[in-house]
C-alpha positions in Angstrom: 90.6 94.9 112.4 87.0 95.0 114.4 86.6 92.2 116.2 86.1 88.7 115.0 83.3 86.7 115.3 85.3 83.8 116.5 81.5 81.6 116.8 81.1 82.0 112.7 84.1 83.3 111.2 87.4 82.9 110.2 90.2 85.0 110.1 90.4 86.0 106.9 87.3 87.4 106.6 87.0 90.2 110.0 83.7 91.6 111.2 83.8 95.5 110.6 81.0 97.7 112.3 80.3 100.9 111.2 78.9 103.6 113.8 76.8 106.2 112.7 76.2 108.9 115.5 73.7 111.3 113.6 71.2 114.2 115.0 67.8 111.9 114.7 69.2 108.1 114.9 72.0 105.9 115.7 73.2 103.0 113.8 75.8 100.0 114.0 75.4 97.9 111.3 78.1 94.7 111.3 78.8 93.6 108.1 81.5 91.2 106.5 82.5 90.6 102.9 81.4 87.4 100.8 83.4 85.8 97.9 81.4 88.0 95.7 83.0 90.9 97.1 79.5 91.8 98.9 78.8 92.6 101.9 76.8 90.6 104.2 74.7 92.2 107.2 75.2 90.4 110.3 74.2 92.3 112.6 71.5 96.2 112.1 70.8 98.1 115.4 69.3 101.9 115.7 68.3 103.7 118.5 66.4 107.3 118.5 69.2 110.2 119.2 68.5 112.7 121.7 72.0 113.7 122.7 73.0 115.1 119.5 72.5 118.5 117.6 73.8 119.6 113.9 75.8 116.4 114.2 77.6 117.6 117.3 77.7 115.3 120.6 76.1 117.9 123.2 74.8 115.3 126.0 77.5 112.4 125.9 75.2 110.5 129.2 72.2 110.4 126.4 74.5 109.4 123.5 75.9 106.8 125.3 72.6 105.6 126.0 71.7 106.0 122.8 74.4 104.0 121.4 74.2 101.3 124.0 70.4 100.7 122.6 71.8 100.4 119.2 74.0 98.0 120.0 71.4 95.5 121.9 69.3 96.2 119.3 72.3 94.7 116.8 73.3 92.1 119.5 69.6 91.1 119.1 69.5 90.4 115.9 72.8 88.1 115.9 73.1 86.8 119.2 76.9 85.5 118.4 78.1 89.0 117.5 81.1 90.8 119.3 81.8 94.4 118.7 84.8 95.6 120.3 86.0 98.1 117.7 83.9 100.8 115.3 84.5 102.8 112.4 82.8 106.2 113.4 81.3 109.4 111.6 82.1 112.3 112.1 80.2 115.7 111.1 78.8 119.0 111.9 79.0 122.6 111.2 82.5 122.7 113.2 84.3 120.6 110.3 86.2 122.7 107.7 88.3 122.0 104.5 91.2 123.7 103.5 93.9 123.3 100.4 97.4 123.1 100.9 100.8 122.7 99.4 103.8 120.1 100.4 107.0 119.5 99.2 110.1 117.7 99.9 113.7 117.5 98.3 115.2 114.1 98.8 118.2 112.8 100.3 119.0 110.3 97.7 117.9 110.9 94.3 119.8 107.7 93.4 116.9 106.0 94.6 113.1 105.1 93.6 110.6 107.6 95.5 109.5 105.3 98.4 106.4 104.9 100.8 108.3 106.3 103.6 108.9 109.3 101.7 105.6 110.2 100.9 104.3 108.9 104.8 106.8 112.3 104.9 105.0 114.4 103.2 101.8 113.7 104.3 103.0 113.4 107.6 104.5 117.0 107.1 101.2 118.6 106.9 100.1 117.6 110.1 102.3 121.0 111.4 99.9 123.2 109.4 98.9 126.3 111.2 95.0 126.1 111.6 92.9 128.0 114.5 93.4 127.4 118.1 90.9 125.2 119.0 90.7 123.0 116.0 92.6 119.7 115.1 93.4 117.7 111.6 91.1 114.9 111.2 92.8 114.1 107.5 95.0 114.8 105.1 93.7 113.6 101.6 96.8 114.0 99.0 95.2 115.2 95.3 97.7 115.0 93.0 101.2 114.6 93.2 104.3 116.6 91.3 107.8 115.2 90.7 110.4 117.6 89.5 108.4 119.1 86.5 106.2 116.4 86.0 102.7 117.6 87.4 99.4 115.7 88.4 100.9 112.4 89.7 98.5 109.9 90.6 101.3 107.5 92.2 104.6 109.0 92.7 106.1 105.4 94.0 108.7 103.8 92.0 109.6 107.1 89.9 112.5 109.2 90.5 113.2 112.6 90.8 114.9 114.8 93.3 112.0 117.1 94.3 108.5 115.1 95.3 105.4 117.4 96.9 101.7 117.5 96.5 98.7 119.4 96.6 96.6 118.2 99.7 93.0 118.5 101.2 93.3 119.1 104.9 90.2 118.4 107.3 89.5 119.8 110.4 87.8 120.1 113.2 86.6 121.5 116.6 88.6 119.6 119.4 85.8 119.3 121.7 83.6 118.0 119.5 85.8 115.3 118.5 86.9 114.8 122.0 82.4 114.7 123.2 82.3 111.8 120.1 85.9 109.7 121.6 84.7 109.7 125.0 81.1 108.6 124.2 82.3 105.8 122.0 84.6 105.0 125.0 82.1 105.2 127.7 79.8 103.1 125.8 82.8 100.1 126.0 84.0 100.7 122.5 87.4 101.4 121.0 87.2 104.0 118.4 88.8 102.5 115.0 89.5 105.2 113.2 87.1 108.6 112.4 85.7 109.2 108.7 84.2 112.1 107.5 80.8 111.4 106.9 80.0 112.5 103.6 83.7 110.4 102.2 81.7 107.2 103.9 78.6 107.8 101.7 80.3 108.7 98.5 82.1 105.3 99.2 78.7 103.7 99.4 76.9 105.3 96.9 79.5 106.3 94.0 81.6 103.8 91.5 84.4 104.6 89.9 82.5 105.9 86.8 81.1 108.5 89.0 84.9 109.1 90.5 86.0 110.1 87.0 83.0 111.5 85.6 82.9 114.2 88.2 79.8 114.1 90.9 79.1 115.6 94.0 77.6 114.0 97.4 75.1 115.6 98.2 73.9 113.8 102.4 71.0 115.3 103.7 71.0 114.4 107.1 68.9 114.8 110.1 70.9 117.4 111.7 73.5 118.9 108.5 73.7 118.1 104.8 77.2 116.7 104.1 79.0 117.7 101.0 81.4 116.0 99.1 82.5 117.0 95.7 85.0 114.9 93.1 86.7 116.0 89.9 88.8 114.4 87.2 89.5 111.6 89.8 89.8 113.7 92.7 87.9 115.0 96.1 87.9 119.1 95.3 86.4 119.7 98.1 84.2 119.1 101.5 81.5 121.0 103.4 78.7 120.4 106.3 75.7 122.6 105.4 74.3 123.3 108.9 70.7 122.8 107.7 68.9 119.1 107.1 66.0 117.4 107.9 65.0 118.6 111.9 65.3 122.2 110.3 62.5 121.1 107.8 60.6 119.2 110.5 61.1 122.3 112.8 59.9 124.8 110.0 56.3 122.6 109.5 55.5 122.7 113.5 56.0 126.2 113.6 54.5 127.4 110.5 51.7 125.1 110.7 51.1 125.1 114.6 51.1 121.5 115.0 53.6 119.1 117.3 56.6 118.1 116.3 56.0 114.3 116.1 52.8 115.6 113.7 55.2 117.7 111.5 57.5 115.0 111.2 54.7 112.3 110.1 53.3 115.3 107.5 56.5 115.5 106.3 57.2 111.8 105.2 54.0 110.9 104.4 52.4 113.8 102.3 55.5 116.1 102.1 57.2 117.6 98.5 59.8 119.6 97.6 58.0 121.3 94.7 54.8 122.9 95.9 53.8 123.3 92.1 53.4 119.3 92.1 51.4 119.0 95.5 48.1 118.3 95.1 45.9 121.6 95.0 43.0 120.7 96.7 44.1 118.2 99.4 44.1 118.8 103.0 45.2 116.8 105.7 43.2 116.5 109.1 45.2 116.7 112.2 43.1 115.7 115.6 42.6 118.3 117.6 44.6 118.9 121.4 43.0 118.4 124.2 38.9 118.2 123.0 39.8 121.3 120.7 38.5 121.1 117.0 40.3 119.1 114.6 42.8 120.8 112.4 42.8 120.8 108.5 46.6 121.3 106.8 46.7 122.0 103.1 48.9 120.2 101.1 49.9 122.5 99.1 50.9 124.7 102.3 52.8 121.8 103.6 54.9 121.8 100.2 56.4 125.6 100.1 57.5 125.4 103.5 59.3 121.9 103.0 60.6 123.5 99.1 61.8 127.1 100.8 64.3 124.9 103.5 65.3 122.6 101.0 66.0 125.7 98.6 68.1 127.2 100.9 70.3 124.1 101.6 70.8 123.8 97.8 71.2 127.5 97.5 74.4 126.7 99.9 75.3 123.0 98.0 75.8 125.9 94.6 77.7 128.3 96.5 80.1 125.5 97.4 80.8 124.3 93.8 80.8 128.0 93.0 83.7 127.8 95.4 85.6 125.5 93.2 84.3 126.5 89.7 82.4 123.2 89.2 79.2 125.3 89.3 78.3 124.5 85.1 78.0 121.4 83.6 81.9 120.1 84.2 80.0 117.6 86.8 79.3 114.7 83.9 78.1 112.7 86.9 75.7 115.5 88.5 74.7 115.6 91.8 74.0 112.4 94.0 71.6 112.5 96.8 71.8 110.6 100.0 70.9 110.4 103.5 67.3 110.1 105.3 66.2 113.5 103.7 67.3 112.9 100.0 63.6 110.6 100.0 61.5 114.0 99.8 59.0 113.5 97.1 60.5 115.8 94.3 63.4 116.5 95.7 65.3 115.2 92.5 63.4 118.0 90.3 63.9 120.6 92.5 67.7 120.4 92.8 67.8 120.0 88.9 65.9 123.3 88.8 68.4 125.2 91.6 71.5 123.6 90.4 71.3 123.5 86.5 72.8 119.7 87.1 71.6 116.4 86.4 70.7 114.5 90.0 69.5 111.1 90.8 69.2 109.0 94.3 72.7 107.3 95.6 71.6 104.1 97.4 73.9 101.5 99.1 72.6 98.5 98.0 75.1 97.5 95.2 77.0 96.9 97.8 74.9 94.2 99.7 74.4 90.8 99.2 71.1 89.3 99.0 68.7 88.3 102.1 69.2 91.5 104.1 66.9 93.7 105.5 65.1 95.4 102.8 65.3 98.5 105.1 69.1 98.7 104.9 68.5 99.9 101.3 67.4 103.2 102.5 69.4 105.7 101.6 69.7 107.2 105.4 71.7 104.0 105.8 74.9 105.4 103.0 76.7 107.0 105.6 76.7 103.1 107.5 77.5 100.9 104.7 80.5 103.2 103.6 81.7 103.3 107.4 82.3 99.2 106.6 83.7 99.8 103.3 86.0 102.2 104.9 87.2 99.4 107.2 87.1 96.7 104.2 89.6 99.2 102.4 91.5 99.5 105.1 92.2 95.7 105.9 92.3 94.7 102.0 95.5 96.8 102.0 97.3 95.0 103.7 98.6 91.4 102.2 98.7 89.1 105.3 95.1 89.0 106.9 96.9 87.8 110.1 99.0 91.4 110.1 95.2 93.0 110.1 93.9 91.3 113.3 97.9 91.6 114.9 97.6 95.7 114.1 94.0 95.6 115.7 95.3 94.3 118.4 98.2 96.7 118.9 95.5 99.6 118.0 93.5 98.9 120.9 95.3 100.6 123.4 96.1 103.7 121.6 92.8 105.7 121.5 92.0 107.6 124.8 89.6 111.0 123.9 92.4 113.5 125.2 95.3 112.1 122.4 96.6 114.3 119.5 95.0 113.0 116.5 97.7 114.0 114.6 100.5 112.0 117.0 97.7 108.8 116.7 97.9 108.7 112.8 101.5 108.8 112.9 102.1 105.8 115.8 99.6 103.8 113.1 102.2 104.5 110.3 105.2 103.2 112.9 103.7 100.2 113.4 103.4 99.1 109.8 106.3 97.9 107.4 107.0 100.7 105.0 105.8 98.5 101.9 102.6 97.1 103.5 101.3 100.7 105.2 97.7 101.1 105.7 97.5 105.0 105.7 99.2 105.2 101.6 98.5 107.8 99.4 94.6 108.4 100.0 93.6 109.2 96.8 95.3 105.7 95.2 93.4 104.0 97.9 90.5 105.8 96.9 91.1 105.0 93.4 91.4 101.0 94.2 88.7 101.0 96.5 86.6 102.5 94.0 87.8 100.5 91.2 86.9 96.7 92.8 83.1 98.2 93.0 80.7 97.5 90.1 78.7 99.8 88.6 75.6 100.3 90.2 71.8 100.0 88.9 70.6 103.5 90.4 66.9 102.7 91.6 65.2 106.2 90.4 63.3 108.0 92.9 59.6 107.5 92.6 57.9 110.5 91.3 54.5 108.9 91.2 51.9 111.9 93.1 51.0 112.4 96.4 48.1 109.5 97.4 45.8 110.6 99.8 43.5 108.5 101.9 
């Protein structure tokens, strides 16, 4: 597992760190379980991001700068902490999704189905054809089939001779994976294991009433907006929107004339996503360059330009569940919003409006355990939090917490930026006992993981208007 605090902890209870490399900020953010089941921050770094566009590592000498200030800023703030191992994000307009289907007919139908067999069949899928250029980052099994007997949640233990699956295949554009590897590595960091960005929110921010209800994730980042979208139990399907909150930010300096750092500052202080609820007659004064005359913005200007961007990236969000015909009202759990831009003033009413679905703010803190830092509560943090629950669900499959800090060990060596994912993920699966493997079926360990979290009070968003000094 990540490294142990050998100052303060014990074995049982590992230090994960989660890694978040986004477009505007980077974050590692230590965290360990309690006895409640909640985790507690010991150690919160971030670090402005400069080397990093629509979620893709273009300058790896500034993103390894960028995480090395991260980390002193989270070695700062717990002196004691060692971080030799992350948990990292990964997004960007380069990631896809695609469906496919798997079987297998068994040797010996004498037999229970076993974990080895479906390590097969996952395993199997790895050979999909997919573009030159791309790789598999997962493959997420939906539901399983056993002779006749369709949608499966656990196939182990039954028997049958025929076992196969319907499965939800990631992918992704080599380079960029490779430009994320060999910054983590360059910055002295082992790279535990790469998780789809909007999977680590929905782990942060939805419970398992939300799992079967039927939601969708909707993480509006700085540089993309992540889309994650679950049905009767299942993830139906992933997408990175190429649009999120530097587009908005971008959009305001240009069709205001104003800098960048002003825009920004507009944006978060007076901005909405409904320009019918800005306040008409408000203007904001913006000092004036270089002895020229002070500038006046309207408020109500400021609005439609923030609510036409965030209209398109919805617009895209319905296409998607248009994709997989969960468009109506078959999402019981509507639409949760996450990520640094999901704290737009209105934003909840406006995707209500473009949508036709019910939609609320997903924050982590459930999750936490008192006396952290109030600002990990922000919902820019999701993607963070679920990187560490990630790791937690990891290492809580296994039985013996001393076979989780053995396999860490083993794992340390087997990352370099130029290996085949694919070859990786199956070395992990060789090195575990059949009956204790960490990489099972990923929607049962999605289903557990989900099913040990509480319910969580959702804090609504504050619609209170606009105040204006």
């Amino acid at each position: 597992m990540t490294q142990l605090n050998k100052h303060t902890m014990s074995k049982e209870a590992p230090i994960i760190v989660g890694l978040d490399i986004g477009t505007t900020k980077i974050a590692a953010i230590a965290g360990r379980k309690n006895e409640f089941g909640k985790l507690e921050i010991l150690g919160f770094g971030r670090a402005n991001s400069y080397g990093v566009q629509h979620g893709m590592v273009l300058n790896i000498d500034q993103t390894i700068k960028a995480i090395h200030s991260a980390l002193e800023n989270c070695y700062a703030s717990n002196p004691n902490l060692v971080v030799e191992e992350v948990y990292v994000g990964i997004a960007g307009h380069h990631i896809k999704s695609l469906q496919t289907r798997g079987d297998i007919v068994r040797n010996d139908t004498e037999t229970e189905i076993s974990q080895k067999e479906i390590d097969q069949l996952i395993n199997d899928q790895y050979k999909t054809y997919i573009p030159a250029g791309d790789q598999i980052i997962d493959v997420i099994p939906q539901e399983y089939t056993v002779d006749s007997i369709p949608n499966i949640a656990d196939p182990i233990g039954m028997a049958g001779v025929k076992v196969g699956a319907n499965f939800h295949i990631i992918t992704g554009d080599k380079n960029a994976i490779r430009n994320i590897n060999r910054s983590v590595e360059k910055a002295g960091l082992v790279t535990k294991d790469l998780v789809l960005q909007p999977l680590a929110s929905a782990a942060a921010v939805m419970c398992d009433q939300d799992l079967e209800a039927g939601v969708a994730i909707v993480d509006i980042g700085g540089g993309t907006t992540d889309l994650a979208v679950f049905y009767e139990g299942i993830l139906k399907h992933t997408a990175v929107i190429p649009y999120g909150g530097e587009n908005i930010t971008n959009d305001i300096k240009n069709g205001l004339g104003v800098l960048k750092t002003q825009a920004e500052q507009m944006k978060v202080q007076f901005g909405s996503a409904l320009a019918d609820e800005a306040i008409t007659n408000a203007f904001i004064t913006i000092p004036g360059l270089r002895g020229q005359h002070p500038k006046e913005i309207s408020v109500k200007n400021l609005a439609h330009i923030i609510q036409a961007r965030m209209q398109e990236i919805l617009d895209f969000v319905v296409y998607h569940l248009k994709q997989v015909g969960l468009d109506n009202k078959l999402l019981n759990g509507g639409i949760i919003l996450t990520g640094g831009g999901s704290q737009l003033k209105h934003l909840m009413q406006l995707t209500e409006y473009v949508t036709g679905i019910n939609a609320r703010i997903g924050y982590p803190n459930e999750h936490l355990a008192g006396g952290h830092l109030e600002e990990l509560m922000k919902p820019m943090y999701a993607t963070c939090i679920g990187l560490i629950l990630k790791g937690y669900n990891d290492y809580e499959n296994i039985e013996h917490p001393a076979e989780a800090v053995e396999m860490a060990t083993a794992d340390r060596n087997m990352y370099t930026p130029d290996d085949d994912y694919r070859q990786e993920k199956t070395e992990k699966r060789k090195k575990q006992k059949p009956e204790k493997s960490i990489n099972v079926d990923s929607r049962k360990k999605l289903k557990e993981f989900l099913d040990r979290m509480k319910s969580g009070l959702i804090n609504m968003f504050d619609d209170g208007d606009t105040q204006l000094n």
